[in-house]
Every structure is written in structure tokens, then in C-alpha cells.
C-alpha positions as CSV (number, residue, x, y, z in Angstrom):
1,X,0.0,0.0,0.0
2,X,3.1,2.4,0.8
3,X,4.8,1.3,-2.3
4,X,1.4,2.5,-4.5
5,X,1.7,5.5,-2.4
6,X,4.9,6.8,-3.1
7,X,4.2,5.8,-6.9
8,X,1.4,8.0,-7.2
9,X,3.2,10.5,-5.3
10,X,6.0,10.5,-7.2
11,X,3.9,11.0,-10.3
12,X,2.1,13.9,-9.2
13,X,5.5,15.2,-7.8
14,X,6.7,14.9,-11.5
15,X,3.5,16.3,-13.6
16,X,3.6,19.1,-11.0
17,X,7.0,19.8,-12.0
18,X,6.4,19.6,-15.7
19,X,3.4,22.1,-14.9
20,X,5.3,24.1,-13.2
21,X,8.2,24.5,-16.0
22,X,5.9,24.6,-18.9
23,X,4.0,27.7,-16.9
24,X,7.6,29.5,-16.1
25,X,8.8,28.9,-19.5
26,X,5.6,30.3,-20.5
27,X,5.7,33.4,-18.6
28,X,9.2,34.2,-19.8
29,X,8.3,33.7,-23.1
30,X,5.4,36.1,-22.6
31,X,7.6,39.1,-20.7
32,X,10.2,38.6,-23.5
33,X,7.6,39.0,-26.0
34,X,6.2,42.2,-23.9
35,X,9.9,43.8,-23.7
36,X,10.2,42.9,-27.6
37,X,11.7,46.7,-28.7
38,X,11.0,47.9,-32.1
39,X,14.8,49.1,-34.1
40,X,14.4,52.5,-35.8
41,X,17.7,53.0,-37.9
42,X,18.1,57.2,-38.6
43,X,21.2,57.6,-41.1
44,X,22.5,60.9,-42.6
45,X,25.3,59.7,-44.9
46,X,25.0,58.5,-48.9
47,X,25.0,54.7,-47.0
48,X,23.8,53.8,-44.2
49,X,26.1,52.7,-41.6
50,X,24.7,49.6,-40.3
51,X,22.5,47.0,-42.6
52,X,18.7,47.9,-43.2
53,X,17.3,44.3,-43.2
54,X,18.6,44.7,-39.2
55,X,16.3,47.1,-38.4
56,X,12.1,47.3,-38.2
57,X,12.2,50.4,-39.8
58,X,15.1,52.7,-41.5
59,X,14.8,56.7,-41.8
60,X,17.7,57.3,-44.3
61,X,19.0,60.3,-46.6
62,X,20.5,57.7,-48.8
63,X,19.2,54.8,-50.0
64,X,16.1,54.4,-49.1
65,X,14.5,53.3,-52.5
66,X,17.1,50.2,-52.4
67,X,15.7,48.6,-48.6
68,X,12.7,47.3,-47.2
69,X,11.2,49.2,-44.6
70,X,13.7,52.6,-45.5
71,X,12.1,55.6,-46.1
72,X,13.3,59.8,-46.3
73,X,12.6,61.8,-44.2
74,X,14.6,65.7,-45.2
75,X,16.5,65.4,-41.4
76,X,19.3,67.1,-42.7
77,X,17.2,70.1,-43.4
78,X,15.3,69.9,-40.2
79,X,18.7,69.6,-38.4
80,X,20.0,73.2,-39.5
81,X,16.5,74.9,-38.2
82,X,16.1,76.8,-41.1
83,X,13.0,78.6,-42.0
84,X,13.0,79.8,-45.6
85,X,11.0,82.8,-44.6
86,X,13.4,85.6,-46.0
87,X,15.3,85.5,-49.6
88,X,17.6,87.7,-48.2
89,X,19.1,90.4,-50.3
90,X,18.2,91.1,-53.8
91,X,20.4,90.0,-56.7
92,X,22.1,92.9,-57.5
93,X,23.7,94.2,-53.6
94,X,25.5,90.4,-53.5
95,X,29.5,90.3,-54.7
96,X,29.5,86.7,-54.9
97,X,28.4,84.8,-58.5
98,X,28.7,81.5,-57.5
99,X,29.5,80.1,-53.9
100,X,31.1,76.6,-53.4
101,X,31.1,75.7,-50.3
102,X,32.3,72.0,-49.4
103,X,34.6,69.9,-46.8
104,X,34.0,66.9,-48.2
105,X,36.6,67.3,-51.1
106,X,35.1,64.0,-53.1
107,X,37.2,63.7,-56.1
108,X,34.0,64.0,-58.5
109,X,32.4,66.4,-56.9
110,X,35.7,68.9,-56.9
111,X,36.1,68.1,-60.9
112,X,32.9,69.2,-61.4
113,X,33.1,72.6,-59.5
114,X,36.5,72.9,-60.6
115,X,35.4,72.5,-64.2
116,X,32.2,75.2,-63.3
117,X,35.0,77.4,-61.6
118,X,36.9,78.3,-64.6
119,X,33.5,78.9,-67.1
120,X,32.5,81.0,-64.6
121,X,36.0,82.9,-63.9
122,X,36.8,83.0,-67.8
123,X,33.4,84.7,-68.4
124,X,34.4,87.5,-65.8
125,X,32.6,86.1,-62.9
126,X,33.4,85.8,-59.1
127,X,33.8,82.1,-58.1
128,X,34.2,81.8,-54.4
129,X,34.9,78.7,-52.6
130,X,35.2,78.3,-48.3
131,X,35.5,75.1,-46.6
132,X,38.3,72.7,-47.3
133,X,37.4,72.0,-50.8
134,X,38.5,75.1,-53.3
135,X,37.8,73.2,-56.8
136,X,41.3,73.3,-57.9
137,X,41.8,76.9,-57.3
138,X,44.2,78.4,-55.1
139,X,43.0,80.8,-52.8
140,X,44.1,84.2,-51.2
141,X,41.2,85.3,-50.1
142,X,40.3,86.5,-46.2
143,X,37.1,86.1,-46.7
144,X,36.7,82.5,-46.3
145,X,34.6,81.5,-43.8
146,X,35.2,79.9,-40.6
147,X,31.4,78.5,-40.1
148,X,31.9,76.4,-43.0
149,X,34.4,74.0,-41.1
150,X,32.7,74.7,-37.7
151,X,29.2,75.3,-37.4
152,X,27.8,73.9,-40.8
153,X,24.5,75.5,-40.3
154,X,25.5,79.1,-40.4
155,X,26.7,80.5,-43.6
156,X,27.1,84.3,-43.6
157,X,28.9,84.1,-46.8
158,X,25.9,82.6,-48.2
159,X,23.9,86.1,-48.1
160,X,26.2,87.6,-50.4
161,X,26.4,84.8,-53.2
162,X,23.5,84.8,-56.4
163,X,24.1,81.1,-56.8
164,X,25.5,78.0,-54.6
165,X,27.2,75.1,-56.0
166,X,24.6,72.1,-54.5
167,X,26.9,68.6,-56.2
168,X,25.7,65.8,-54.0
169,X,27.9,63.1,-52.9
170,X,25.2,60.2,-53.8
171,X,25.7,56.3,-54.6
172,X,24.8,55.0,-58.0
173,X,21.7,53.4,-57.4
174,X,20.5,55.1,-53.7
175,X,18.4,58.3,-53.9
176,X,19.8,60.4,-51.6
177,X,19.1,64.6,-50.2
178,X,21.4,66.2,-48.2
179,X,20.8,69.6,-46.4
180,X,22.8,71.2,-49.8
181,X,20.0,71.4,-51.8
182,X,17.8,73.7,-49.2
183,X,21.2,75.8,-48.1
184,X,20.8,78.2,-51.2
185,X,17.0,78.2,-50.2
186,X,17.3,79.4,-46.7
187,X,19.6,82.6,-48.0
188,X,17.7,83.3,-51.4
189,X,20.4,82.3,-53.5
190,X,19.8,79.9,-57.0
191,X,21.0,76.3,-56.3
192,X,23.0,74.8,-58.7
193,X,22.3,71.0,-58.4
194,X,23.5,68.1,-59.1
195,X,22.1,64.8,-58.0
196,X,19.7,61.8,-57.9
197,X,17.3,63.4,-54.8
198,X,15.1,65.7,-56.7
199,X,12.1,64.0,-56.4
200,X,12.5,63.8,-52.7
201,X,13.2,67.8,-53.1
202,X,9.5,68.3,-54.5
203,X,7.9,65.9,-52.3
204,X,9.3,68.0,-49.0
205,X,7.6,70.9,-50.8
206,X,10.4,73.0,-52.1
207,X,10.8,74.5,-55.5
208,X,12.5,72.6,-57.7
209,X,12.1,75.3,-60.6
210,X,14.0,77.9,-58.8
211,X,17.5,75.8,-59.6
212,X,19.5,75.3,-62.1
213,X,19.7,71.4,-62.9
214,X,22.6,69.5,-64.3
215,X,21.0,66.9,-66.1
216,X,24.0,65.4,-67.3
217,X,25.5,67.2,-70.3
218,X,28.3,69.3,-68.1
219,X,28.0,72.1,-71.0
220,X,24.8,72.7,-71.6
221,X,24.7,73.6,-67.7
222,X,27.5,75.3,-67.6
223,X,26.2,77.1,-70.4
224,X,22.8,78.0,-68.4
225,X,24.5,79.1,-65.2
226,X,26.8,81.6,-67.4
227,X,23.4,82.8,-69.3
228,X,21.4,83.3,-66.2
229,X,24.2,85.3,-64.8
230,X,25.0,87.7,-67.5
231,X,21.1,88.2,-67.7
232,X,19.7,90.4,-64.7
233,X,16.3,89.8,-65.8
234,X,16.8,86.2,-66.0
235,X,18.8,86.0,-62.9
236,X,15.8,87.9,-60.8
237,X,12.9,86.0,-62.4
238,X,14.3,82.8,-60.5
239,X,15.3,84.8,-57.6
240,X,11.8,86.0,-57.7
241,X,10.2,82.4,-57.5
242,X,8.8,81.1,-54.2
243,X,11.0,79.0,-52.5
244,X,8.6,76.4,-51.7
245,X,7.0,75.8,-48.2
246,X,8.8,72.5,-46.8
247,X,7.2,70.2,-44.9
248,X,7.8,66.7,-43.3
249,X,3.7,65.4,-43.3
250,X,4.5,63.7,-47.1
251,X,7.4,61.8,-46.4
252,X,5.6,61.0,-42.7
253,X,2.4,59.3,-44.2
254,X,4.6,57.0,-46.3
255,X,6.2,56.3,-43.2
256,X,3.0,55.2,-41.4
257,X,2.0,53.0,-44.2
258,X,4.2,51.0,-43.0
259,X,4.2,52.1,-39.3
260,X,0.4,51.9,-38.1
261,X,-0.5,48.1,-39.1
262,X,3.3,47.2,-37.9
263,X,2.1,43.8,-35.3
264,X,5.0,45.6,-32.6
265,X,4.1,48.5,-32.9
266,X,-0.2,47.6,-32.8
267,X,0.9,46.1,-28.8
268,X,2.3,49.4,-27.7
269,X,-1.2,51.4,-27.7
270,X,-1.9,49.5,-24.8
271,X,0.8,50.8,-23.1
272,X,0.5,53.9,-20.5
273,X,4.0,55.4,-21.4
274,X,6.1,54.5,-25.2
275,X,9.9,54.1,-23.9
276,X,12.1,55.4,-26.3
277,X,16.1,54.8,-25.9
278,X,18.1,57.0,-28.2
279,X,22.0,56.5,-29.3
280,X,22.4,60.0,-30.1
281,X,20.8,63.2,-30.6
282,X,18.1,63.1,-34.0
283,X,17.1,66.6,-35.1
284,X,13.7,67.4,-33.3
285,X,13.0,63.7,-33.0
286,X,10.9,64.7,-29.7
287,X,8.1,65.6,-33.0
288,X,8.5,63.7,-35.4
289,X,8.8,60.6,-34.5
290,X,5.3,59.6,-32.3
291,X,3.7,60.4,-36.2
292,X,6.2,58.1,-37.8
293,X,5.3,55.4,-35.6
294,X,1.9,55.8,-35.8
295,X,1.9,56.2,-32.3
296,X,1.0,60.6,-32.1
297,X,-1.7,59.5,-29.5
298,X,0.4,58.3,-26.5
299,X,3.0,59.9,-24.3
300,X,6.8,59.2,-25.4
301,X,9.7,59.0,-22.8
302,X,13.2,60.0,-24.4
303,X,16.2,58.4,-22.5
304,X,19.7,57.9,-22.8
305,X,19.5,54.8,-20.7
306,X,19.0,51.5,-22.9
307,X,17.3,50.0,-20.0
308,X,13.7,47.7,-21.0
309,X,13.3,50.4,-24.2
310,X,10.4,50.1,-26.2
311,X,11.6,51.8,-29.2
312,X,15.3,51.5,-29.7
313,X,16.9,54.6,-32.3
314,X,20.2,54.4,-33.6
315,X,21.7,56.9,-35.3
316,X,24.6,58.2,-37.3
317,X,26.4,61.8,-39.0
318,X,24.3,64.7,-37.5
């Protein structure tokens, strides 16, 4: 009768701790899956740093035509805290013609001013150039500005110039915008671009018609840039365009197509608070980024602490 007993007791000892592991393993399976953090992936540079495919969702100048879940948001832009509410000063009280200013001396890009340089200095023009990149010209001149090594958002040479070299440094193959398409814009001045990003341009709002495009003959926009400056009325009827009103709301509801049926995303509008961990600083991410996530409605906690995160950002080249 003892012997039965302890059989059945050791049984039930045994289902109970079978019970008792599948419950445990249960529960820990179920916090994990409550502390499950959704990646955000915010990159500034022509490539991104770190691989897309490793992130739930990718905010990138470059690239983001090329990766799942990447989008563009005009960050760079945003970052400066310009405004676009003044052109500045009319056409004819600025000594500058055209303005290059670059410290990334990419090899292509400096042929290309350099080449743009001596059309505009053989037809009597003033070419300018401040930052560490001088398009093959050697300069004397006092006037170059500090700010464009230090503090890239202030440009006080940039009130004085008609036009501002705008050559971006893009990828074959990965639409990218950097802030040098909307630097001419913020001090009235006609941007001379070259790139892959002017879609993304038009989309933030701004006015693509008020540049000068290089659309891959080298001549014919050298040729155009010399034209519009040896005609004033030319020259002022692109001055006198609006500028465009930029905005983030297009590039945002692209986001949330993605963002508000995202299932991680869905089991955080239960949640009181959304915990947000950031790597480093993201220009006005504080605004933004509750409307990318589809998540405007609930309060956001910023941190610099990892800790139990519900949104983890990492970013790079602010």
C-alpha cells in the first residue's frame, strides 16, 4: 500500500514539476515578448552605416529606395533649423556669382566645381569657394569662412552669393538629399544642383524650378548658369520664385503606411507610457517621430539609458 503510495506520489510530484516548467517557460516567453523593442535606424550619410534588413524600420537620406522598410525623411534640413521665410538680399547688392562651399573634397564632386570654376572665372565672374574644398583653385582670399568648417548651419557668406554650387555626394543606385539642396533656399540664393534626390526635393515641398539642374551634359549647364548670370532679368525672375513651403507630413504618411499596421508596434497602444532609448541626438526627434510610428496619440519617454526600451533609435552623421 506504501509502495502505491509513493508511486502516485512521485507521479504527481513529476506532472507538478512539468506544470510548473511549462508555466515558467511560458511566462518568460510572454515578458520577452512584452519587452520585444521595435529598431528604428536614422542615417544621414549616402550609405547607411549599419545594414537595413537589421532594423524594423530605417529613416535614411541615402538609400532608401534600395531597402525594405527605408524611407526619407529631409533630417538634414530639419537639423539646420532653417525657415525659408526671407530671400535675403536682392540680386544685384550680392558680390558673390557663384559660392562653393564643401569639406567633403570627393574627387567628382571637386572636378565638377572645378570644371564650373573656370566657365564662370573665364566669363568674368566671381567664383568663391570656403571650406576645405576650393575646386582646384588656389585661394588668397580673407574672406573665407570659418562657419563652414565649424558650425555647418550658419553660412554668412551665403547672403552675399546669387548662386550656390549644390553637387551631391550620392551612390549610384541610392536616392539620396542632403541639407545642400535647401542651403541656397534658406539665404535666397539659386541652387545649382546636381544629384539623384530631386524628387524627394519636390515631395518636402520646395521648388524645384527655382535651380539650375545639371541633367547630365556638363555644357549645356555650364552654359545655363553663365546665361542666367549675364542676364539680370533672367537672374531675378528665378530669384523672384517662391521657394517652396517645406514640410515633413508627405514623407511621414509614407512612413505610417508602413508604421500603423506594424504587429510591434499595434501592442504598444496599450501601453501607458512608449519608452524610447536614443543613441544619439536626431534633429527634433521629440516631433516627429510619435507620427512616424503611428503612435502621435500616447506619451513618449526620451532616454539615454537602454534599460527595457520600447523603441530602440540608432543613429549616425548629424
Amino acid at each position: 500500500m506504501c509502495r502505491r503510495t509513493s508511486i502516485y506520489l512521485a507521479a504527481a510530484l513529476g506532472l507538478l514539476l512539468v506544470v510548473c516548467e511549462v508555466y515558467w517557460r511560458s511566462r518568460a516567453e510572454s515578458k520577452r515578448e512584452e519587452r520585444e523593442t521595435f529598431t528604428v535606424q536614422v542615417d544621414g550619410e549616402p550609405v547607411a552605416r549599419n545594414d537595413p534588413s537589421r532594423f524594423d524600420l530605417n529613416i535614411l537620406a541615402g538609400g532608401s529606395n534600395l531597402h525594405a522598410r527605408s524611407h526619407h525623411l529631409p533630417l538634414l534640413a530639419l537639423e539646420k533649423q532653417w525657415t525659408f521665410e526671407s530671400k535675403g538680399k536682392p540680386m544685384d547688392q550680392r558680390s558673390i556669382d557663384v559660392l562653393y562651399r564643401s569639406s567633403n573634397c570627393t574627387g567628382r564632386r571637386e572636378e565638377m566645381a572645378a570644371s564650373l570654376r573656370k566657365k564662370v572665372e573665364a566669363n568674368g565672374f566671381k567664383f568663391v569657394s570656403t571650406g576645405k574644398c576650393s575646386a582646384g583653385a588656389t585661394r588668397d582670399e580673407s574672406s573665407v569662412a570659418q562657419s563652414a568648417t565649424t558650425n555647418w548651419g550658419e553660412c554668412p557668406e551665403c547672403d552675399d552669393a546669387k548662386m550656390i554650387v549644390a553637387f551631391e555626394n550620392y551612390a549610384n543606385g541610392g536616392d539620396y538629399l542632403s541639407e545642400k539642396a535647401y542651403l541656397p533656399a534658406q539665404h535666397g540664393a539659386i541652387p545649382l544642383y546636381e544629384g539623384n534626390g530631386l524628387h524627394l526635393y519636390r515631395r518636402s515641398g520646395m521648388n524645384a524650378a527655382r535651380m539650375i539642374v545639371h541633367s547630365g551634359d556638363t555644357a549645356v549647364f555650364e552654359d545655363d548658369v553663365i546665361g542666367t548670370l549675364q542676364s539680370k532679368e533672367k537672374l531675378n525672375k528665378l530669384y523672384e520664385l517662391d521657394v517652396g513651403t517645406p514640410s515633413l507630413l508627405p514623407d511621414l504618411n509614407r512612413i505610417r503606411q508602413q508604421t500603423c499596421t506594424d504587429p510591434k508596434l499595434n501592442k504598444l497602444r496599450s501601453r501607458d507610457t512608449v519608452r524610447v532609448y536614443s543613441e544619439t541626438r536626431i534633429p527634433d526627434m521629440e516631433n516627429w517621430l510619435p507620427v512616424a510610428l503611428c503612435l502621435e496619440a500616447k506619451p513618449f519617454a526620451f532616454s539615454d539609458k537602454k534599460g527595457d526600451a520600447d523603441v530602440h533609435v540608432s543613429g549616425c552623421c548629424w
